[in-house]
N, C-alpha and C positions, 0 to 999 in steps of 0.2 A: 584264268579263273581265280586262281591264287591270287595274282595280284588287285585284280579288283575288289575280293573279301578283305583283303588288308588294307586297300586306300578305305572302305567303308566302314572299316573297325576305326581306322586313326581319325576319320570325322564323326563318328559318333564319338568317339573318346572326347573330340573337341566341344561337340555339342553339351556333354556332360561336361564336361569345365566352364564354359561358358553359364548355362544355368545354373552352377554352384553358388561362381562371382556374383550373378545378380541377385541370389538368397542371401549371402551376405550382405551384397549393399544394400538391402532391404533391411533386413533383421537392422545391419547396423542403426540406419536412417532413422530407422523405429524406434530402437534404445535410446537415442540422441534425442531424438524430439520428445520421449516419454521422461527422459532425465530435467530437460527444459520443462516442460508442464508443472512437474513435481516442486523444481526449484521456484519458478512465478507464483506456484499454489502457497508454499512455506514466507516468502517474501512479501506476497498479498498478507497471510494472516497474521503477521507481526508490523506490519509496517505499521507506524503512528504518525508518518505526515501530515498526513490528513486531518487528523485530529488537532494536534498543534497548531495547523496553518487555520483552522475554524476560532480557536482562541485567540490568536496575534489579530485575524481579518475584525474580530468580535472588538478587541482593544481596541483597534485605530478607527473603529466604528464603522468600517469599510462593509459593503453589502454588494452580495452578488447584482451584474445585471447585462441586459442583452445589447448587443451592438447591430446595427443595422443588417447585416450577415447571417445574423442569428448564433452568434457566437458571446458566451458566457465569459463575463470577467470579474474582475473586485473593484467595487467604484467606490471611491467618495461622496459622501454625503452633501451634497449641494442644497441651496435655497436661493429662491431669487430677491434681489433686491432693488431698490427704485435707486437710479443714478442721473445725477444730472449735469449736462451737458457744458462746461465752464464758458466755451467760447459761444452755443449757438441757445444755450441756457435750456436746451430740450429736457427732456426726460426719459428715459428706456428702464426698459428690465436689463440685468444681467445678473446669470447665475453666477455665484459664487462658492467657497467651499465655507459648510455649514459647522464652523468648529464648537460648536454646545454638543452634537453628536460624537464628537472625536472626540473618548473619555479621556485617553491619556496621553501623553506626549511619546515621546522614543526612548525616556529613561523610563518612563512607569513602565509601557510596553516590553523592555530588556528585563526590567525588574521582574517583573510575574514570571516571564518566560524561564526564567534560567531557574521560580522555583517549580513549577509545571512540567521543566524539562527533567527533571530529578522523577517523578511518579508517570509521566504516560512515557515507555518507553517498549522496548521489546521484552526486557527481564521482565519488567511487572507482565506483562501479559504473558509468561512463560513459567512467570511464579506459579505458587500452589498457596491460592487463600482460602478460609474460610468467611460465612458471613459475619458473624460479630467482628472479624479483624480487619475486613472491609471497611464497616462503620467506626471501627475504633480510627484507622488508618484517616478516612472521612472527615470526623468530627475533628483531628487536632490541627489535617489542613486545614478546613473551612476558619476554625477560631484563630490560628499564626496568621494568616493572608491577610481576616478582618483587622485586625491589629494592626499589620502593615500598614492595611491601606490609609486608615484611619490617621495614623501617625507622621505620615506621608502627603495626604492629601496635595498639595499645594505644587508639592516639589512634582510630584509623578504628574501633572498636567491637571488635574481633577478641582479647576480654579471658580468655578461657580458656582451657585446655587441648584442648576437643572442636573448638572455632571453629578453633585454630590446625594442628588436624590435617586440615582442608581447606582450607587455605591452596593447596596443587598441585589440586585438585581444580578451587577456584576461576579460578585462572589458565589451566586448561585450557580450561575451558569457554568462556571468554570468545575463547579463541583460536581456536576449532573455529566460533564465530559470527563472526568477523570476517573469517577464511576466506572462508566462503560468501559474504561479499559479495564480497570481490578475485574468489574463480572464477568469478564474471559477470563481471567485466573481463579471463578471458581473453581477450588477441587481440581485444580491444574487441567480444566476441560481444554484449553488449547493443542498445549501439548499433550494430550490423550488425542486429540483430533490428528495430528500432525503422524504422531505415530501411528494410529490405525489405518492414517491413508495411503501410508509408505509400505504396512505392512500390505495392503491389500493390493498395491500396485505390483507388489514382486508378486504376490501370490498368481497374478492376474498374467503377469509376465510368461508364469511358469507354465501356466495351464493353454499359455496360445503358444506355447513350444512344441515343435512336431516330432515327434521321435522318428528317426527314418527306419523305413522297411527294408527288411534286407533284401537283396539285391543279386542276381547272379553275377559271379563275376566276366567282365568284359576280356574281348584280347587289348592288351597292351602289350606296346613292343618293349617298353624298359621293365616289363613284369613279368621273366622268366613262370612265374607260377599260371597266370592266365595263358600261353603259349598252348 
């Protein structure tokens, strides 16, 4: 009789260790994937790629479009034009790339980018602005770029009459995206956002933590006290 109370002490002992191991590997599984969320959440609200890649695609006058799959890409601007035929002297259509659409070359396109890449960045949208310093910030890019461009015209690709008739167009656009990244640093609302989410995720941690119940204690054989 003794020894079958004592094989059924040592497998319940075992059962309790075994269920320990798979609260751990849970809890843990759960902290790991709650840490990932958190890191994709903070990565999502500063990333500016996005933003960037809508001004370069805007430059080379490149425009979304759909491929037989239904799959979304960045096209060039095409137009068709009459061709004809040298040896059978026919005539056909063939699209070609529509370069009036294509404001600017690969030097204008570097050129903008690298001063664009200076204000949409992760600090600016981590910064702490206010409004008038927004518009102040606004007003000296819009007036430096217009200068540029102007000054530039010819060399940055911008070689004809249609291209330079969106010359305002251009420079707007670019300031309406660079906007929306300062109005995340209103009042450093980002990082207020950032921090409140981290704080509540611990909090949230804390409160699905189970305190355990006490417990009588078991026999174990290497626990002279439970004997």
């Amino acid at each position: 009789m003794e020894g079958e109370d004592f094989l059924k002490n040592l497998e319940s002992e075992r059962d309790d260790l075994r269920q320990k191991n798979q609260q751990l590997n849970t809890a843990l599984s759960s902290s790991s994937y709650q840490g990932q969320e958190d890191a994709n959440l903070i990565q999502y609200q500063v990333d500016t790629g996005e933003m960037l890649g809508k001004i370069e695609h805007f430059l080379r006058g490149e425009y979304i479009a759909v491929d037989k799959e239904g799959n979304e890409y960045w096209a060039k601007p095409m137009k068709k034009v009459k061709v004809q035929n040298k040896r059978t002297k026919k005539i056909y259509s063939k699209d070609i790339v529509d370069n009036d659409l294509i404001l600017f070359n690969d030097y204008g396109v570097n050129s903008i980018m690298s001063i664009i890449g200076n204000y949409i960045d992760k600090n600016t949208i981590l910064s702490f602005y206010d409004e008038m310093r927004i518009n102040e910030i606004l007003a000296d890019l819009g007036d430096e770029m217009a200068n540029f461009i102007f000054c530039n015209y010819e060399k940055m690709g911008m070689d004809t009459d249609f291209k330079k008739t969106r010359f305002q167009l251009v420079v707007i656009n670019i300031l309406h995206i660079v906007e929306s990244a300062y109005r995340r640093a209103i009042r450093g609302k980002t990082m207020e956002d950032l921090n409140s989410s981290r704080i509540f995720t611990q909090l949230d941690s804390i409160g699905n933590g189970r305190t355990p119940m006490p417990t009588k204690k078991k026999f174990n054989l290497f626990k002279p006290g439970t004997w």
